[in-house]
MDTraj code that builds the backbone (N, CA, C; nanometers):
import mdtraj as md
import numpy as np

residues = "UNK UNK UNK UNK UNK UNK UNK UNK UNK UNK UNK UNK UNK UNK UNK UNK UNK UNK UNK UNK UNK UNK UNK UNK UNK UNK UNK UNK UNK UNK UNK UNK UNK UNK UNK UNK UNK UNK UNK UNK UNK UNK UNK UNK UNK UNK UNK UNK UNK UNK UNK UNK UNK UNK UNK UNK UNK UNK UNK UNK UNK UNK UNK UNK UNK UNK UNK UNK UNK UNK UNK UNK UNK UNK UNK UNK UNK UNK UNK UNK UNK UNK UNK UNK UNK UNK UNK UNK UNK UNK UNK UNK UNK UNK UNK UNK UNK UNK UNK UNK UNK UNK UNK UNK UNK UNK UNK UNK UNK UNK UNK UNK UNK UNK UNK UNK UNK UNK UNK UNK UNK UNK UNK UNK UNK UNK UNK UNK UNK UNK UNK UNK UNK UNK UNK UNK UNK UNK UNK UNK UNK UNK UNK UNK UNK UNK UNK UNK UNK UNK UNK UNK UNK UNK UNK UNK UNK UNK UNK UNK UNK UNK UNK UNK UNK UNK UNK UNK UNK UNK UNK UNK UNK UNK UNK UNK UNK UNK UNK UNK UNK UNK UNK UNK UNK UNK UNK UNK UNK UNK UNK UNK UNK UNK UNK UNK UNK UNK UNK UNK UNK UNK UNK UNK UNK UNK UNK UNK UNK UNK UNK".split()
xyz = np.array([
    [3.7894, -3.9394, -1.9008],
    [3.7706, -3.9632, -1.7584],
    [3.6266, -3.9296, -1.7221],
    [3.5190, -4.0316, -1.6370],
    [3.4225, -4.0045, -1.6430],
    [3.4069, -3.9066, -1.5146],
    [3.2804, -3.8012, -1.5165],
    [3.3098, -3.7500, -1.3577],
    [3.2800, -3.8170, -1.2643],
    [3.3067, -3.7680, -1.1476],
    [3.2373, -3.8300, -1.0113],
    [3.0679, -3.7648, -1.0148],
    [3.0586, -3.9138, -0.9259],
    [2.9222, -3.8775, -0.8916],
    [2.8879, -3.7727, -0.8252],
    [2.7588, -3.7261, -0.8631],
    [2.6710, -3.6246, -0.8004],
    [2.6166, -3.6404, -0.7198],
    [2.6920, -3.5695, -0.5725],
    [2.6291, -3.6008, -0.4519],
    [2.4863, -3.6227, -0.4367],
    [2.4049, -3.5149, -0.4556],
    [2.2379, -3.6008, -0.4742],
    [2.1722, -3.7207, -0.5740],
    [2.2468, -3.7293, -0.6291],
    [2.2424, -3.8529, -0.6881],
    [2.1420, -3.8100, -0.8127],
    [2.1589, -3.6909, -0.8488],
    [2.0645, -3.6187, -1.0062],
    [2.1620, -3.6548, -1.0652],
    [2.0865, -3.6716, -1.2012],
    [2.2103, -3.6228, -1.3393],
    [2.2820, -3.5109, -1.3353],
    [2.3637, -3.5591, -1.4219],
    [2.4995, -3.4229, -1.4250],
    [2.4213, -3.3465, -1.5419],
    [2.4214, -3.2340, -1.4597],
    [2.3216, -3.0834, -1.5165],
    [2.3982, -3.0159, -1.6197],
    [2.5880, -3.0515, -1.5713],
    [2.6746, -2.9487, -1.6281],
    [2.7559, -2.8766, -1.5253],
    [2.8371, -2.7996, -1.5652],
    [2.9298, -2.7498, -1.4294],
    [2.8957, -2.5596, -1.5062],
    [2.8863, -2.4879, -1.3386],
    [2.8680, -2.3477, -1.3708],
    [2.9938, -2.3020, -1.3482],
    [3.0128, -2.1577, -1.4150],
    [3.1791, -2.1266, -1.3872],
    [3.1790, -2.0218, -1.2962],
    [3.2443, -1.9860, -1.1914],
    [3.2913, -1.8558, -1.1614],
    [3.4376, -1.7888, -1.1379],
    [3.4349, -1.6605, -1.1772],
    [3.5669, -1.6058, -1.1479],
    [3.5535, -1.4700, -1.1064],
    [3.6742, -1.4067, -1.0231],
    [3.6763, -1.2989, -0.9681],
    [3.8082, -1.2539, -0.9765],
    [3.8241, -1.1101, -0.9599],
    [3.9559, -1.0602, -0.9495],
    [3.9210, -0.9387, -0.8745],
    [3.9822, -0.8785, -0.7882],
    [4.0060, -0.7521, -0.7240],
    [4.0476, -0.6402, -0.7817],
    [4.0965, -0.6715, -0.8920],
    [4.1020, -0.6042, -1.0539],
    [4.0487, -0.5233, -1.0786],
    [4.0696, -0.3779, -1.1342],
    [3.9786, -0.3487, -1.2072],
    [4.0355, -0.3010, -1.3350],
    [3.9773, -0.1856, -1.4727],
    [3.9677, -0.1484, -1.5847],
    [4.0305, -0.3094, -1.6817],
    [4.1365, -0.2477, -1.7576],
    [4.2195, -0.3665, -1.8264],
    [4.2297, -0.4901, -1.8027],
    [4.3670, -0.4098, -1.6678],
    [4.3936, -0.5654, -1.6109],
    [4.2767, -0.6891, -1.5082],
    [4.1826, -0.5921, -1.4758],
    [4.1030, -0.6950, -1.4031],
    [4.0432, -0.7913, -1.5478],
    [3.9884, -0.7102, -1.6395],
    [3.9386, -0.7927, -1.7909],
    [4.0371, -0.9157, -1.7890],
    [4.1902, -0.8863, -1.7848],
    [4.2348, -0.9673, -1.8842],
    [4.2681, -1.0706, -1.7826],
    [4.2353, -1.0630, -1.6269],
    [4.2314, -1.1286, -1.5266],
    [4.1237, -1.2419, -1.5338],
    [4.0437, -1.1765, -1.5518],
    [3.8758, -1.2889, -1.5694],
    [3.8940, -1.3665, -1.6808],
    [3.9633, -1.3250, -1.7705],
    [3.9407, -1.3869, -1.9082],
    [4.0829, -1.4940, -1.8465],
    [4.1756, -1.4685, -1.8112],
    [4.2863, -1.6351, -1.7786],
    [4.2153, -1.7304, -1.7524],
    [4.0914, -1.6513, -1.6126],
    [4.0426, -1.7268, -1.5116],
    [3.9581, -1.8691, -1.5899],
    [3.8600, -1.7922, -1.6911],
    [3.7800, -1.8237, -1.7845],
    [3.8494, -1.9441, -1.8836],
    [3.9852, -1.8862, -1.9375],
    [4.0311, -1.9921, -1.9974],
    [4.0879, -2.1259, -1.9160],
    [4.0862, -2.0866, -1.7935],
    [4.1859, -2.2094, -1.7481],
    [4.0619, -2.3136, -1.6690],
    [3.9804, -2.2259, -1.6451],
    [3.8103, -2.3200, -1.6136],
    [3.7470, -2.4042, -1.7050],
    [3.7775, -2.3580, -1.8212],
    [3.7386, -2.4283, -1.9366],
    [3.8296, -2.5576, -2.0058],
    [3.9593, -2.5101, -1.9759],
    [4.0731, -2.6301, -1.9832],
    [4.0514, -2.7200, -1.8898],
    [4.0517, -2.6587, -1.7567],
    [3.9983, -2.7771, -1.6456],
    [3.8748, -2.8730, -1.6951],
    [3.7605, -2.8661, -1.7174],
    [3.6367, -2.9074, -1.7378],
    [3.6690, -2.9857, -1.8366],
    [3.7273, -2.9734, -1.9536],
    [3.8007, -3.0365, -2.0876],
    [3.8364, -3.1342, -2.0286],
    [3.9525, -3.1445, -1.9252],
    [4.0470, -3.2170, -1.9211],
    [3.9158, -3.3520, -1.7630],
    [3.8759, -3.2970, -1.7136],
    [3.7603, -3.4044, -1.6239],
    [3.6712, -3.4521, -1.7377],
    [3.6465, -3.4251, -1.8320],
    [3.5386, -3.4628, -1.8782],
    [3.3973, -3.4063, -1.8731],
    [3.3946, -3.2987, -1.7616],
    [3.2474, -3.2080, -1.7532],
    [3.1866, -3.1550, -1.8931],
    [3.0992, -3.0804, -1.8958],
    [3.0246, -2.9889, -1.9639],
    [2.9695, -2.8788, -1.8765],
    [3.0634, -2.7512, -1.9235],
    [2.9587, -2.5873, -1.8999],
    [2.8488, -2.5884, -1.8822],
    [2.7797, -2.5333, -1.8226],
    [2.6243, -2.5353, -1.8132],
    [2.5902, -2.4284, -1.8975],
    [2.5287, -2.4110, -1.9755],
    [2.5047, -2.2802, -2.0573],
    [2.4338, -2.2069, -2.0032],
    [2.4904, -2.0507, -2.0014],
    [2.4086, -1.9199, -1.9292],
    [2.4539, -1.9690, -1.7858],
    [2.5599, -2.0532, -1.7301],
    [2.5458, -2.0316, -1.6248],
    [2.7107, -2.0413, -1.5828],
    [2.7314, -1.8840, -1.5774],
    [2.8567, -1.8307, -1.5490],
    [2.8347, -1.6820, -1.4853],
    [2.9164, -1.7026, -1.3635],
    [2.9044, -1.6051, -1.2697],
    [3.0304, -1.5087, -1.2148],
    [3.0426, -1.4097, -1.2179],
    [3.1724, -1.3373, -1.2122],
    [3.1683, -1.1931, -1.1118],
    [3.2776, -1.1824, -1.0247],
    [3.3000, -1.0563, -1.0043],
    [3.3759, -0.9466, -1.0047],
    [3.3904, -0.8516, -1.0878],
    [3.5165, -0.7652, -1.1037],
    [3.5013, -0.6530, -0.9857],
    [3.6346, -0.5939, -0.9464],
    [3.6390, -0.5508, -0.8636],
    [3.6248, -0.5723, -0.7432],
    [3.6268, -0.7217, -0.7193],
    [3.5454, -0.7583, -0.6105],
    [3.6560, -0.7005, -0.4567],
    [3.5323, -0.7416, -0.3420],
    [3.6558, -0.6848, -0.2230],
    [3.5217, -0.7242, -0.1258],
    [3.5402, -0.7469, 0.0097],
    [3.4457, -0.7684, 0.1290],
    [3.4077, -0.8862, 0.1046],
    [3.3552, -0.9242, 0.2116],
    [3.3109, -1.0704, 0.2546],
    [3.2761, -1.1412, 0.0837],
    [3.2777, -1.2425, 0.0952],
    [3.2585, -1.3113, -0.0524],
    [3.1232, -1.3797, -0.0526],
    [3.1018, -1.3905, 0.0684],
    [2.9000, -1.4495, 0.0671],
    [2.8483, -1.3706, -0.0181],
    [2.9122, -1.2352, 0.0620],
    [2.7806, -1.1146, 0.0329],
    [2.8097, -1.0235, -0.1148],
    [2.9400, -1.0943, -0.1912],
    [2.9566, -1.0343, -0.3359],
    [2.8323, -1.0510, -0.4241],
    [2.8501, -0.9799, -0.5422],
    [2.6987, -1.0002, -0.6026],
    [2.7129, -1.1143, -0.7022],
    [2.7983, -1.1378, -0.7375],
    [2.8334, -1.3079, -0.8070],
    [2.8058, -1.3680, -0.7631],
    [2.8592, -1.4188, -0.6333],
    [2.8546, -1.5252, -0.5381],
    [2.6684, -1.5364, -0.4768],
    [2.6018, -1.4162, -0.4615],
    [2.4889, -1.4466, -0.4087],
    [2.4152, -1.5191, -0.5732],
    [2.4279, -1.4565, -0.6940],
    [2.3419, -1.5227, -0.7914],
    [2.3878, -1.6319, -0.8216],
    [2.5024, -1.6827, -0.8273],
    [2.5552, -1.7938, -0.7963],
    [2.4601, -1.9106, -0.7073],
    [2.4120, -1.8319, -0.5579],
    [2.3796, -1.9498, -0.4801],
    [2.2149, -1.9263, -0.4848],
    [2.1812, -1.8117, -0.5837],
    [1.9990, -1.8453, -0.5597],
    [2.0136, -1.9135, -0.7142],
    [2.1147, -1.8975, -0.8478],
    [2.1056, -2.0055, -0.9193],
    [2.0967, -2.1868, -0.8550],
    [2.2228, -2.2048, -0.7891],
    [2.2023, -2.3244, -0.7339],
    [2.0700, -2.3632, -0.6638],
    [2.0005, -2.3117, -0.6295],
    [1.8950, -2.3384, -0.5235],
    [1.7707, -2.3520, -0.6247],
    [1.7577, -2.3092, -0.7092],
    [1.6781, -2.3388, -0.8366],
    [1.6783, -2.4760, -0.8925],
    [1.7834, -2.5381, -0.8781],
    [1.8950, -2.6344, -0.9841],
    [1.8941, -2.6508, -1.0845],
    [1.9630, -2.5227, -1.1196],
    [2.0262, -2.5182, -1.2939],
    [2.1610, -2.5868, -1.3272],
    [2.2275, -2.6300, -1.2355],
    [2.3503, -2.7200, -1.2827],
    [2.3926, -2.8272, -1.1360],
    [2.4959, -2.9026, -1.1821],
    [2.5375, -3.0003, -1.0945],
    [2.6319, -2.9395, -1.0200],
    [2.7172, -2.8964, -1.0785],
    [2.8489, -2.8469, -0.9672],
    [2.8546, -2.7176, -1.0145],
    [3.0066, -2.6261, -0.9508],
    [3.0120, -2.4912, -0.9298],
    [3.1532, -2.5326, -0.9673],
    [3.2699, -2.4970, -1.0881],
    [3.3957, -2.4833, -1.0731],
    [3.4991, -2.3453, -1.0598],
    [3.5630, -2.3461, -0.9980],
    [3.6365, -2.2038, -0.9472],
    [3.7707, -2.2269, -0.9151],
    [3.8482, -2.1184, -0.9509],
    [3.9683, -2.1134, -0.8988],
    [3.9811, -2.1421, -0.7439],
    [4.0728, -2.1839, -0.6629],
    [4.1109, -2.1829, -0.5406],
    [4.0735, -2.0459, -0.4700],
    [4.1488, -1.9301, -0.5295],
    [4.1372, -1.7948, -0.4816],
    [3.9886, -1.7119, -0.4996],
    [3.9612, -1.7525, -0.6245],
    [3.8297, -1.7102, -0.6493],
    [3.7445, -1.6447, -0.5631],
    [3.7029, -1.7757, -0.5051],
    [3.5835, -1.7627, -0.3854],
    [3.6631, -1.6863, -0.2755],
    [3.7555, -1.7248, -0.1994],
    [3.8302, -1.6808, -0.0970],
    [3.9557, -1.7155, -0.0654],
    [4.0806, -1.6411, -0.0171],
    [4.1672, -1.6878, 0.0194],
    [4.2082, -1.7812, 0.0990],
    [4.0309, -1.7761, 0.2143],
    [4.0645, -1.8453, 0.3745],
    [4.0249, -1.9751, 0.3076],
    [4.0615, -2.1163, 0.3187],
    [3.9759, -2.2444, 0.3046],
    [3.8398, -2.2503, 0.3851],
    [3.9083, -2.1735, 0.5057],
    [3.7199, -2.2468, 0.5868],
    [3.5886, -2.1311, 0.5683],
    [3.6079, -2.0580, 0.4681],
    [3.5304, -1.9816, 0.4281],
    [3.4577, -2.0254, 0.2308],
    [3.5600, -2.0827, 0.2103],
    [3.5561, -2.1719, 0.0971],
    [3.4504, -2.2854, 0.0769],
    [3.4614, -2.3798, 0.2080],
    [3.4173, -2.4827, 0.2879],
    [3.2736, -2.4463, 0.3082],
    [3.2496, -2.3100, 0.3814],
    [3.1366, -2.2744, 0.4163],
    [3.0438, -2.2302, 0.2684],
    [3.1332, -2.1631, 0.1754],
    [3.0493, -2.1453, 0.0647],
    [3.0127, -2.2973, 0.0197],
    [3.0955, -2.3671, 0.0142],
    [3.0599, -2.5065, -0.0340],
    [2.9734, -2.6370, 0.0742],
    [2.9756, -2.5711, 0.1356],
    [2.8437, -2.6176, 0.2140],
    [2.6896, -2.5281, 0.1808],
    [2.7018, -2.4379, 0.1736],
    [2.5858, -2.4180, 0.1032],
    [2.5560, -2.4793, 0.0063],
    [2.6300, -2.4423, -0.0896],
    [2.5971, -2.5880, -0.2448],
    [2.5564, -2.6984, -0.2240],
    [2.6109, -2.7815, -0.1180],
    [2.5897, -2.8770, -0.0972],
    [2.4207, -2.9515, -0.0802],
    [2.3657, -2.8428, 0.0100],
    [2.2260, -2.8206, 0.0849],
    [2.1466, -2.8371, -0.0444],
    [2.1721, -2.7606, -0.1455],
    [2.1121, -2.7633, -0.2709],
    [2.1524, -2.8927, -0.3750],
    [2.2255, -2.9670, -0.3653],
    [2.2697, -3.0737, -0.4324],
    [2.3804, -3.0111, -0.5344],
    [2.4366, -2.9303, -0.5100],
    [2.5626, -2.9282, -0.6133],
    [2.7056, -2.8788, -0.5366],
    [2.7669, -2.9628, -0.6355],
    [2.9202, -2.9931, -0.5717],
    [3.0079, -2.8890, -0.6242],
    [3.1156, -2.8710, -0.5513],
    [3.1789, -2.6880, -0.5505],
    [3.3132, -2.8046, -0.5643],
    [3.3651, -2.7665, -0.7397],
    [3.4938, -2.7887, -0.7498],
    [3.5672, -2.6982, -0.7413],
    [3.7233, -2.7046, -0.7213],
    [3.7628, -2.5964, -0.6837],
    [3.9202, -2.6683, -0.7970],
    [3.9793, -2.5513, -0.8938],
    [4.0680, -2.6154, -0.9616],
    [4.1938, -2.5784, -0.8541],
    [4.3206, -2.7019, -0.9255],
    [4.4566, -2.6808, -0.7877],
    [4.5342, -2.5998, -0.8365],
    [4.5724, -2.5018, -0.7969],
    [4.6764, -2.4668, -0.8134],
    [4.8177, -2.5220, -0.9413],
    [4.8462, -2.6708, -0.9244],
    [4.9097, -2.7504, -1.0134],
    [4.8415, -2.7503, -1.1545],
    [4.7570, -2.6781, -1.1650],
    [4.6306, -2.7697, -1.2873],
    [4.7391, -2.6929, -1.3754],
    [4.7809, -2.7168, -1.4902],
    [4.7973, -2.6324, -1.6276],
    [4.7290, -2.6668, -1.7358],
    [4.7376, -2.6072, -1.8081],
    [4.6021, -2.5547, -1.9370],
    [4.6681, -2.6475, -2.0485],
    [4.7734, -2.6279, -2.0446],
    [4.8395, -2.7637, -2.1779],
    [4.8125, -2.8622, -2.1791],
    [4.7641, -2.9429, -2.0349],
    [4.6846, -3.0662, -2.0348],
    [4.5853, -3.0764, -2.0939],
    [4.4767, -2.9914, -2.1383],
    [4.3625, -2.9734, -2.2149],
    [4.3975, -3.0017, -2.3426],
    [4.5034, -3.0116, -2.3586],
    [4.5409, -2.9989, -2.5293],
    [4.5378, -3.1272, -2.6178],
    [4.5748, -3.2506, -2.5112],
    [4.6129, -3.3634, -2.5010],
    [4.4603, -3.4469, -2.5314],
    [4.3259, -3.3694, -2.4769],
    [4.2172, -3.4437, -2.5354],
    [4.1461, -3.4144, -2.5770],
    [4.0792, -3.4941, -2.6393],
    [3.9714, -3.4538, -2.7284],
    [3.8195, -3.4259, -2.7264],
    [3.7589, -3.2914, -2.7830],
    [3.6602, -3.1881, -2.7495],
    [3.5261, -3.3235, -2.7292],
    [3.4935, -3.2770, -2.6364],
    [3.3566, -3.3924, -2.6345],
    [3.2341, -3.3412, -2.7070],
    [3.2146, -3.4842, -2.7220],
    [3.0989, -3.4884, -2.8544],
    [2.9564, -3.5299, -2.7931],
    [2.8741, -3.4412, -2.8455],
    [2.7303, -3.4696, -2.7916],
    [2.7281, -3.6192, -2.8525],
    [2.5924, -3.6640, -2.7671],
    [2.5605, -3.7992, -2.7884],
    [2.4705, -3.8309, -2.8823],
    [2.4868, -3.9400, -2.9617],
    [2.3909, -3.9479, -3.0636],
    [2.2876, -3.9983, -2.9777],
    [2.1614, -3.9041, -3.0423],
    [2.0404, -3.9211, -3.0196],
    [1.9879, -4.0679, -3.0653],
    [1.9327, -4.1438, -2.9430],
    [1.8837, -4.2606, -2.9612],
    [1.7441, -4.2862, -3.0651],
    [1.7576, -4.4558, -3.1055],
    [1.6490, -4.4662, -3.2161],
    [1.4850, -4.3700, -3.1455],
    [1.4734, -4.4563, -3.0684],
    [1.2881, -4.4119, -2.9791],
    [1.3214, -4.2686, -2.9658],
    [1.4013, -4.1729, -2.9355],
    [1.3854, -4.0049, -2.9103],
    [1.3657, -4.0093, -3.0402],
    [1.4520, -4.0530, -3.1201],
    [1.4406, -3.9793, -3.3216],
    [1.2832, -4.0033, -3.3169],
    [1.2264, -4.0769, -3.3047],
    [1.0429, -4.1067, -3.3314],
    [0.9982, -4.0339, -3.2789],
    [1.0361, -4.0376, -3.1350],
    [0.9339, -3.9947, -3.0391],
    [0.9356, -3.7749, -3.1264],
    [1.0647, -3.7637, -3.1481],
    [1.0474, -3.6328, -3.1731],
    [0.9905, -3.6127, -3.3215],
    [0.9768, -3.7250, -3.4173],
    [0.9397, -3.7107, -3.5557],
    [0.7558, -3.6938, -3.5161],
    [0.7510, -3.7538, -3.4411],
    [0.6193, -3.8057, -3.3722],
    [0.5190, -3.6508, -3.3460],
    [0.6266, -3.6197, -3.2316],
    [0.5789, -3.4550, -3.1852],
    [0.5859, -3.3514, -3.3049],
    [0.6554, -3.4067, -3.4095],
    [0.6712, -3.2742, -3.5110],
    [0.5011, -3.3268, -3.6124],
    [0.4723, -3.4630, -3.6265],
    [0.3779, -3.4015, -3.7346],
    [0.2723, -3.4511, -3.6481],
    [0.2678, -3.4150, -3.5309],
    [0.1292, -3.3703, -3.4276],
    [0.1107, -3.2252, -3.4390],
    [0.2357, -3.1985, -3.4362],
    [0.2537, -3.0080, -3.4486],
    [0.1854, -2.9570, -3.5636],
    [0.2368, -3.0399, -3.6986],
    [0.1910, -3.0179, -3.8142],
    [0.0507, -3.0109, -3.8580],
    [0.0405, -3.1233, -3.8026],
    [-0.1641, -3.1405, -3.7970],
    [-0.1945, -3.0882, -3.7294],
    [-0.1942, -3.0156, -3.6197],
    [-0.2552, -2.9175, -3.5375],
    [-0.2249, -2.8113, -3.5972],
    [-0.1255, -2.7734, -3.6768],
    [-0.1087, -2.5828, -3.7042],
    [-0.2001, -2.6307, -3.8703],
    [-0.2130, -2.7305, -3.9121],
    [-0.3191, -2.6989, -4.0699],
    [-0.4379, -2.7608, -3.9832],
    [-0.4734, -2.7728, -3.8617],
    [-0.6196, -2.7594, -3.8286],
    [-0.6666, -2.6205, -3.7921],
    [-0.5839, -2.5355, -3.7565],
    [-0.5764, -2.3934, -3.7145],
    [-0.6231, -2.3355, -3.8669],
    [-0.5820, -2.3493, -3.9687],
    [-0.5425, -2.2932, -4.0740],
    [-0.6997, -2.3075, -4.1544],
    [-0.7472, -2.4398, -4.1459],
    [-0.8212, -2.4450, -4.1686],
    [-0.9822, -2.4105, -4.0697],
    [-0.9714, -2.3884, -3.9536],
    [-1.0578, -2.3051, -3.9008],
    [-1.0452, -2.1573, -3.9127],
    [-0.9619, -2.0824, -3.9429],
    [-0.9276, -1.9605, -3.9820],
    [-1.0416, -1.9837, -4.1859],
    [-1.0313, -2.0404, -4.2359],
    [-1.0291, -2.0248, -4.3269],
    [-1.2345, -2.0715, -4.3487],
    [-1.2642, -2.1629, -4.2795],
    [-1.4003, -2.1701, -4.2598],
    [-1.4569, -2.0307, -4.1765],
    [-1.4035, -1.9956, -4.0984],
    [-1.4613, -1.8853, -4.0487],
    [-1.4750, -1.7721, -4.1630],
    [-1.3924, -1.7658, -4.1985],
    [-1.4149, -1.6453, -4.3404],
    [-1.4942, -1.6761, -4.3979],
    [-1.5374, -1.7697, -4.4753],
    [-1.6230, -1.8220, -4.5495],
    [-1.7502, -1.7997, -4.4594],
    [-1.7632, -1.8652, -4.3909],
    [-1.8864, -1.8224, -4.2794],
    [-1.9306, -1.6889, -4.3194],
    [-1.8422, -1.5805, -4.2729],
    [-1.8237, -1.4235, -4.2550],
    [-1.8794, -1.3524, -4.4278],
    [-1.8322, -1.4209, -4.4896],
    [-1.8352, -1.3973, -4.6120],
    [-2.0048, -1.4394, -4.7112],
    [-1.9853, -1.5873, -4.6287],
    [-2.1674, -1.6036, -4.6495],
    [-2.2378, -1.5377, -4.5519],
    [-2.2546, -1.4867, -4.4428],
    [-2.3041, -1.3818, -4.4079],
    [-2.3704, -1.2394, -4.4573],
    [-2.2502, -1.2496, -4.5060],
    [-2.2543, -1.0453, -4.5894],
    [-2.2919, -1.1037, -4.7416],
    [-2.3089, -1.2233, -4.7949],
    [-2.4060, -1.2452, -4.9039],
    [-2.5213, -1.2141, -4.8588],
    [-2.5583, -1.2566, -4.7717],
    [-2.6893, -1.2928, -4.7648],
    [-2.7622, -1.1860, -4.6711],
    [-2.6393, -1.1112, -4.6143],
    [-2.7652, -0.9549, -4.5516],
    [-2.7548, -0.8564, -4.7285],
    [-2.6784, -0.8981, -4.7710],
    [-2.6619, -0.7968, -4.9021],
    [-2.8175, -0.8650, -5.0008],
    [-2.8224, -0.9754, -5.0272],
    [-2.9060, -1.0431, -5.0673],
    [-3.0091, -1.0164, -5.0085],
    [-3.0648, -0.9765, -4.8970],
    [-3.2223, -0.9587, -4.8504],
    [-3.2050, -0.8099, -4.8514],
    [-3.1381, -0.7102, -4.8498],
    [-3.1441, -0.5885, -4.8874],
    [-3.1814, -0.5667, -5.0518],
    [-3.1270, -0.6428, -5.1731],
    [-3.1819, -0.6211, -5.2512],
    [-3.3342, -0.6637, -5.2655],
    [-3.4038, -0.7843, -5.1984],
    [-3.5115, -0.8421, -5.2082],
    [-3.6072, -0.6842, -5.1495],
    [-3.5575, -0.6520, -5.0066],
    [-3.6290, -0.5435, -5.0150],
    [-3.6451, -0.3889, -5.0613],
    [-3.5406, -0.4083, -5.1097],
    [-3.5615, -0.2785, -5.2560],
    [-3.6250, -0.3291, -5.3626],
    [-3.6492, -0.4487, -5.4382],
    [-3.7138, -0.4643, -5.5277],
    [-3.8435, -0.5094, -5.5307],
    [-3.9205, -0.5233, -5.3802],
    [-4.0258, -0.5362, -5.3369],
    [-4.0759, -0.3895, -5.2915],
    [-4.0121, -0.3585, -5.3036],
    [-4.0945, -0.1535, -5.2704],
    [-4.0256, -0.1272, -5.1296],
    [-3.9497, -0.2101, -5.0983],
    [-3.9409, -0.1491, -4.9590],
    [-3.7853, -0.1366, -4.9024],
    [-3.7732, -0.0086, -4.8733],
    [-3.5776, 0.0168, -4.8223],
    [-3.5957, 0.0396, -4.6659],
    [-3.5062, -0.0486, -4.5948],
    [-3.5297, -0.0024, -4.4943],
    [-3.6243, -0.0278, -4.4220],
    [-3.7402, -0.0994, -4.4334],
    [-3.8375, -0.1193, -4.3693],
    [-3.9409, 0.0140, -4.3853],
    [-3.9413, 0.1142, -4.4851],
    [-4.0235, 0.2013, -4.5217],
    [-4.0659, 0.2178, -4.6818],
    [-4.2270, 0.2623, -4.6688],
    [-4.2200, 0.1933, -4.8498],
    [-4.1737, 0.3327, -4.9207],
    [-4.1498, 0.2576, -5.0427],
    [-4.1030, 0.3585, -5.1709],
    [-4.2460, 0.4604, -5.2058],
    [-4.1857, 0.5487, -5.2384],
    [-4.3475, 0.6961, -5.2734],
    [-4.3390, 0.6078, -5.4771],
    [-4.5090, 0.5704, -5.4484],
    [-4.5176, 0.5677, -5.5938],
    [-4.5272, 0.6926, -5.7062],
    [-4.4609, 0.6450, -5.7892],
    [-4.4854, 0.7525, -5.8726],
    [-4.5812, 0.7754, -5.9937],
    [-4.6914, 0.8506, -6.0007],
    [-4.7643, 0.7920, -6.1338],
    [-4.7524, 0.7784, -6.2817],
    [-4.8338, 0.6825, -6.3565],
    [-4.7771, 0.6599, -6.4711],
    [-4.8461, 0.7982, -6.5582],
    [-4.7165, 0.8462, -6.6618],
    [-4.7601, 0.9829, -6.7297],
    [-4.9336, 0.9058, -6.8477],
    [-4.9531, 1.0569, -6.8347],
    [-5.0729, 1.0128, -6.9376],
    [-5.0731, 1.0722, -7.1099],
    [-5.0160, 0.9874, -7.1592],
    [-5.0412, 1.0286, -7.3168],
    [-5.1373, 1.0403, -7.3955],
    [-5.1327, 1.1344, -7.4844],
    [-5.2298, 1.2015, -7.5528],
    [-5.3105, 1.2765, -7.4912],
    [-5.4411, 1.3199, -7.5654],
    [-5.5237, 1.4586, -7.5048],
    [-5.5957, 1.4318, -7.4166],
    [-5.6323, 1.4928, -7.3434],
    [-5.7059, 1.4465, -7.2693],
    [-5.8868, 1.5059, -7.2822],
    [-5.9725, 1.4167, -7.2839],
    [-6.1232, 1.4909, -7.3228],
    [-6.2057, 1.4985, -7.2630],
    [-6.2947, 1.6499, -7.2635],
    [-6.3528, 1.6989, -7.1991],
    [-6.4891, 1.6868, -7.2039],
    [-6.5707, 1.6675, -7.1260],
    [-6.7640, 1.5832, -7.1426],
    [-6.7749, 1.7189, -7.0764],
    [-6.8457, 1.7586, -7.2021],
    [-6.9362, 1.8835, -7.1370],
    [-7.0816, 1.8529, -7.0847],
    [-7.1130, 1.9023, -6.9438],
    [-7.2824, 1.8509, -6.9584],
    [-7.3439, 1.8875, -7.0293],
])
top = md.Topology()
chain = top.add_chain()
for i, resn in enumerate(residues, 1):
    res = top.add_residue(resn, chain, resSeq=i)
    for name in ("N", "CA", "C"):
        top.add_atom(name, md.element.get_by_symbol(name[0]), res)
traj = md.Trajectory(xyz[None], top)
């Protein structure tokens, strides 16, 4: 079943999940986790896709439901637009409908649509179809991405090879201050100061002129 359209008329981003329970320790856990499974059977059974990383929950929850802390990251996620719709239990969000309504008018403002599963839905219907399959990647993306990979390639061995001229550089450098340091030690001079000569010894006697 394909979904319905997306009120702003974007692509389908994916559907975000939320659940809540008034719950807490154990039983609120094992509360979120039904919630969780039967959101996920729902979505199965429309045809959606999860939005990944974008699942929002509140345990313990209690007081106004605008102002829960799920529900607000919930609606500064939407306002970003990280997904197309919002799916939730009926109770979830709120017991009242026209408080429901009002959360889902906010969504709206932002372009995403606030499903809400029925009551009737059961989870065994999920069973009946089959897990959807990503789409094969078309001929022109396969290029276009073979394309970007050996641009990547030639740019990281142009890196490789400026790393590797620079050494060499660095390396003929320190030849060649090492190289004029020996020139001036073997010209008499270290340092820019000369060497103390030393004189040559004198062999044999030495003779004496008497006047």
């Amino acid at each position: 079943m394909a979904p319905p359209p997306i009120p702003s008329g974007r692509p389908d981003l994916g559907s975000a999940l939320y659940v809540s329970t008034p719950l807490s320790g154990q039983a609120g856990r094992d509360a979120l986790a039904r919630q969780r499974r039967r959101l996920r059977a729902y979505l199965r059974v429309r045809g959606w896709r999860a939005r990944h990383h974008a699942f929002f929950q509140d345990a313990a929850s209690a007081g106004a439901p605008r102002w829960r802390p799920g529900v607000q990251a919930l609606l500064a996620a939407a306002a970003r637009g990280g997904f197309s719709r919002v799916t939730a239990e009926a109770g979830a969000l709120s017991g009242d409908p026209l408080l429901c309504a009002s959360i889902g008018k906010e969504l709206a403002t932002c372009g995403v649509e606030l499903s809400l599963v029925p009551d009737t839905f059961e989870e065994a219907a999920a069973a009946a179809v089959p897990p959807l399959r990503s789409p094969r990647p078309r001929p022109l993306l396969v290029r276009f991405r073979g394309l970007v990979g050996r641009v990547e390639a030639a740019v990281a061995e142009n890196h490789r090879l400026r790393r590797e001229q620079a050494e060499l550089h660095a390396q003929l450098a320190e030849i060649r201050s090492r190289a004029g340091q020996v020139a001036e030690l073997v010209g008499g001079r270290a340092g820019g100061r000369p060497l103390a000569a030393h004189p040559a010894p004198i062999r044999g006697r030495r003779r004496v002129t008497r006047p």
